[in-house]
N, C-alpha and C positions, 0 to 999 in steps of 0.2 A: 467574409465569414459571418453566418449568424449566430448573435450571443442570442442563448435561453436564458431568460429573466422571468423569475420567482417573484411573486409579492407574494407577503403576508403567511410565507411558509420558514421556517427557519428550523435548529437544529438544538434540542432540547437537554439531551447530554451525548456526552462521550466516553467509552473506556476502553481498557487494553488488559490482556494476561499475554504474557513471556512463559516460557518454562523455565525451571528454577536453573537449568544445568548451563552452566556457563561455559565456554569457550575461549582460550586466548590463543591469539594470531602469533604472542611472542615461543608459542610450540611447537611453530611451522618447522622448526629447525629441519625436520627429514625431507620438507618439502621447497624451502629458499634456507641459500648459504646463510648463514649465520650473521656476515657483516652485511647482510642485504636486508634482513628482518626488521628492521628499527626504521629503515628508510621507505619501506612498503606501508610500512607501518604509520607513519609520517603521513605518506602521499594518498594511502585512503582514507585516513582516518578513524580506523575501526582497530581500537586493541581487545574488545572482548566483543562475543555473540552470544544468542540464548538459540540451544538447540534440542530438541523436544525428543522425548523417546521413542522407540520403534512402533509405540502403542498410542502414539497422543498423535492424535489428525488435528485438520486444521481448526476444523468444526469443533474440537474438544476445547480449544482456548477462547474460540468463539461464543460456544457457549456459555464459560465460566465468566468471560468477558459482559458479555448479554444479562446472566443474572446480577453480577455487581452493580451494571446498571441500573437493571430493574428496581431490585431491592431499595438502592440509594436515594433513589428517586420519587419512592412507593409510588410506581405505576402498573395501577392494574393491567395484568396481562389479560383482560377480556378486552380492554380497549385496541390492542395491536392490530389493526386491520392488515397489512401488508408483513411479509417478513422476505424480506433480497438475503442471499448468501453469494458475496461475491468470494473465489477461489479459484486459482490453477492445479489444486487438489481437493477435491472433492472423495467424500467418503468411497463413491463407487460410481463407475459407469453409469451402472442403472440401480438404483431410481437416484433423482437428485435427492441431493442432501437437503436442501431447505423444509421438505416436508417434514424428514429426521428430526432436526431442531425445533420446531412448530413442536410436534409430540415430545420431545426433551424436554421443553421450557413451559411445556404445561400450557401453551396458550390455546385459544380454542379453533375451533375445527371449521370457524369462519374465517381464519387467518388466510391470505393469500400467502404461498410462498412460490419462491423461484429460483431456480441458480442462473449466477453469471459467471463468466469467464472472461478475465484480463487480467493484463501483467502491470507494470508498476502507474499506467495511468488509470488503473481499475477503479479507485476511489472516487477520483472525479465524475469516473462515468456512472460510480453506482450513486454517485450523489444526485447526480440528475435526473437518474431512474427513477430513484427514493422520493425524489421532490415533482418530478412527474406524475408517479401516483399519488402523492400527498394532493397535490393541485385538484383531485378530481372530488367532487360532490358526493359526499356516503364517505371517502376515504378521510383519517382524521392523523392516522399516526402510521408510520412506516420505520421497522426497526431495521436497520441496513448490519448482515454481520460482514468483516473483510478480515480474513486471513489466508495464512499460508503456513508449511512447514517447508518450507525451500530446501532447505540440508539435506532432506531425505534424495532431491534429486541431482545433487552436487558429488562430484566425487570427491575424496580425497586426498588424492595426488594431481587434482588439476589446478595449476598452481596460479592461474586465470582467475578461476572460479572458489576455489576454496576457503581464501581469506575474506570474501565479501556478505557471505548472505548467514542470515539466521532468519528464527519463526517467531510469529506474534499472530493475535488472533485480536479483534476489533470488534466494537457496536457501538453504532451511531446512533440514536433516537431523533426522526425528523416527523415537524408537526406542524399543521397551522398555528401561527403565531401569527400576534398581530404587529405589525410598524419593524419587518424585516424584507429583506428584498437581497437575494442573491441573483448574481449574473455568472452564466456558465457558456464556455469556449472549449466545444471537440474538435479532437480532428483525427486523421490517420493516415499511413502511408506504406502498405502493401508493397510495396518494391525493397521494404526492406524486409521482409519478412525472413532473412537468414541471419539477420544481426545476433538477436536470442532467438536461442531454438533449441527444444529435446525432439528430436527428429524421429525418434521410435515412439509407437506404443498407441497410437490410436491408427483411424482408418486410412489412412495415406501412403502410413508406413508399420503396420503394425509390427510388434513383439517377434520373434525370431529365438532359436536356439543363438545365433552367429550376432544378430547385432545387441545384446546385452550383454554380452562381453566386453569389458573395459582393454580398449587396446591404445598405443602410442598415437598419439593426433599431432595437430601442429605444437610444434616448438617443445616437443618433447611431454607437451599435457596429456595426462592417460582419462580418459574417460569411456563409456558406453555412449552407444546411440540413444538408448533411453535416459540419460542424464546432459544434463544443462551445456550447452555452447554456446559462449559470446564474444564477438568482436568488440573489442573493449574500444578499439579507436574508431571503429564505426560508429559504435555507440552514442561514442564523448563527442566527434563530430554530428552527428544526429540531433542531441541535445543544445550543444551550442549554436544551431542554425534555426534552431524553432523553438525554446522556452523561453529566451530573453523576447524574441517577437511579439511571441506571445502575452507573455506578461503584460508589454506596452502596449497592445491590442485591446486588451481588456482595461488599462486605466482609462486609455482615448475616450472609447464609448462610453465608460461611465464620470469620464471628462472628471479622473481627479489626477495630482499627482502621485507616483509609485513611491516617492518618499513620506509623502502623507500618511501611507499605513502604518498598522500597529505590529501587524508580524507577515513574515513569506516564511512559510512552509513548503519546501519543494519534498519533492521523493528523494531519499536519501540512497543515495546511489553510491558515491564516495567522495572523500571531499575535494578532492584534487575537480572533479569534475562540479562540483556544485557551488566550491569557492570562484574557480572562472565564472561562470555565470552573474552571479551575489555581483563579482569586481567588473564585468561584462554591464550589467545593469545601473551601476554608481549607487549599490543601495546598501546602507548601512548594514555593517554585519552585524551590531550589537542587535539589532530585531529581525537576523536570521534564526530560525529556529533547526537546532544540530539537537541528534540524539544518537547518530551512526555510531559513534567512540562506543557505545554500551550495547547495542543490539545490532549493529551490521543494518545489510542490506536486508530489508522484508519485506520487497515486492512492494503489491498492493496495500497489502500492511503499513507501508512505512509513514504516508502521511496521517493519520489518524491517532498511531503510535507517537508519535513527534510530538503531536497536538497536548497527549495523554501527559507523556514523559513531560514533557517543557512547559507546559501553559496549567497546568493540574490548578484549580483551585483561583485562575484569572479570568477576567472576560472581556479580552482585546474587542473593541466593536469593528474593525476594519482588517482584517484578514484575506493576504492572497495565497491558494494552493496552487501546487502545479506539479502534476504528475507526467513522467515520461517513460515509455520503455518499447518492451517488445510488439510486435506487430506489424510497423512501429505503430506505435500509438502515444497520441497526448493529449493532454486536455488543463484546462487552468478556472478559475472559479474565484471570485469574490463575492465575499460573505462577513458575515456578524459574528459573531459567539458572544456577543453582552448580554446575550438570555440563556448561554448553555451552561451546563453544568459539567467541568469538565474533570473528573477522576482521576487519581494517581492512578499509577500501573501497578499491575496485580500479578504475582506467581499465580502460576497454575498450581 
């Protein structure tokens, strides 16, 4: 594997917006028996979510996410050379949304923007993006937004899918700094690309009268083609055969010990799966960093959100991420935050 290794770029702040409307798991009642709810409950770790209304996109928390930043920080938006929108909802087909926000956020019309697309190891990869153009000569500041509204694509009654995910919307600020140095570890693997999957609605398989109808799938879960499918034990097996590797691939190279660090941030997927790992690894849970119990699963979203919720206001200097999900796709990153400025979480 080759690790990307940053000098002298690092990560300047971080924020986060939820929407205000909360969700609890303990009202699944129509959708798990009753004496089963506490113990679902239990094994993911998720009693509330935040899930956004039928008019707030991702880009909208994105956004509000982006200016708290700005503001906080008083950084002029004529300096933002670069703007990444990473999401698996994007405003519209066409055009990408990052321009969208470029003219929202009032920045100027020298701004580079772009969209990306990835599921819950989106972050890492848009960190590397972010820190790829930061690296380059003329480039000085890359503002990375990452969100989602996941719930829009979950059904209801899929009793799989329904208790796990909520929306969050992210901005990173990455920049030349001096006396930082991050190391980053991609990877992917195509063979599983049915693990997660909303199999309707783009070119492969597009939109139909017949497949957005929600009908009875396995194990009695009712969903559409166009809304979310996941093999939850493929998944959990997926996970525990490549993050804990991974992790230890990245201490090797940068030749320290995984106890050594300040916090592991993984992608909050659930806890039943993210506790094996943490107990897989021999690494202290008091500096694992949990935020699932109040927001659910948020994609791409989830580490940066984590960062936000649990570290607001600290500046751990040794931090490991590690995002994992669809595609498959993962990736893991060690970094600094002794120089970031990191935000509480914000309603939208």
């Amino acid at each position: 594997m080759a690790f990307i290794t940053f000098n002298n770029i690092g990560i300047k702040a971080i924020a986060a917006c939820v929407p205000p409307k909360k969700v609890y798991n303990k009202d699944l009642d129509y959708l798990i028996a009753e004496e089963e709810i506490e113990k679902t409950i239990n094994s993911i770790g998720i009693r509330e979510r935040r899930e956004a209304e039928k008019n707030v996109c991702s880009s909208d928390l994105c956004y509000k996410a982006a200016e708290k930043l700005l503001a906080d920080n008083d950084i002029d938006k004529n300096s933002i050379d670069v703007l990444l929108f990473l999401s698996q909802l994007p405003d519209y087909k066409i055009p990408a949304t990052a321009p969208i926000l470029q003219h929202r956020l009032g920045l100027p019309k020298t701004t580079a923007a772009l969209d990306l697309s990835l599921g819950c190891s989106g972050y890492i990869y848009g960190l590397a993006t972010a820190m790829s153009f930061a690296n380059q000569i003329g480039i000085n500041r890359v503002l990375l937004l990452v969100g989602e509204t996941f719930t829009k694509f979950v059904n209801k009654r899929d009793k799989v899918n329904a208790p796990l995910y909520g929306d969050a919307g992210t901005a990173t600020l990455i920049e030349k700094m001096d006396d930082q140095k991050t190391l980053i570890a991609l990877y992917s693997d195509g063979a599983g690309e049915d693990y997660v999957k909303i199999e309707a609605g783009e070119a492969r398989c597009p939109v139909t009268a017949v497949n957005i109808v929600p009908i009875e799938k396995e194990d009695g879960n009712i969903r559409a083609d166009n809304e979310v499918f996941m093999d939850g034990m493929d998944v959990f097996n997926f996970a525990l055969s490549v993050v804990p590797k991974s992790i230890k691939e990245i201490c090797a190279f940068a030749e320290i010990e995984l106890n050594s660090i300040d916090n592991l941030v993984l992608h909050q997927a659930n806890r039943f799966m993210t506790d094996f790992i943490v107990k897989r690894l021999k690494f202290p849970f008091e500096k694992m960093m949990y935020c699932l119990d109040r927001y659910g699963n948020t994609s791409s979203a989830s580490i940066p959100l984590t960062i936000s919720s649990e570290l607001a206001g600290k500046q751990p200097k040794s931090v490991i991420l590690c995002g994992f999900g669809a595609g498959l796709s993962w990736g893991t990153t060690l970094l600094s935050l002794e120089k970031c400025n990191i935000l509480q979480v914000i309603d939208y």
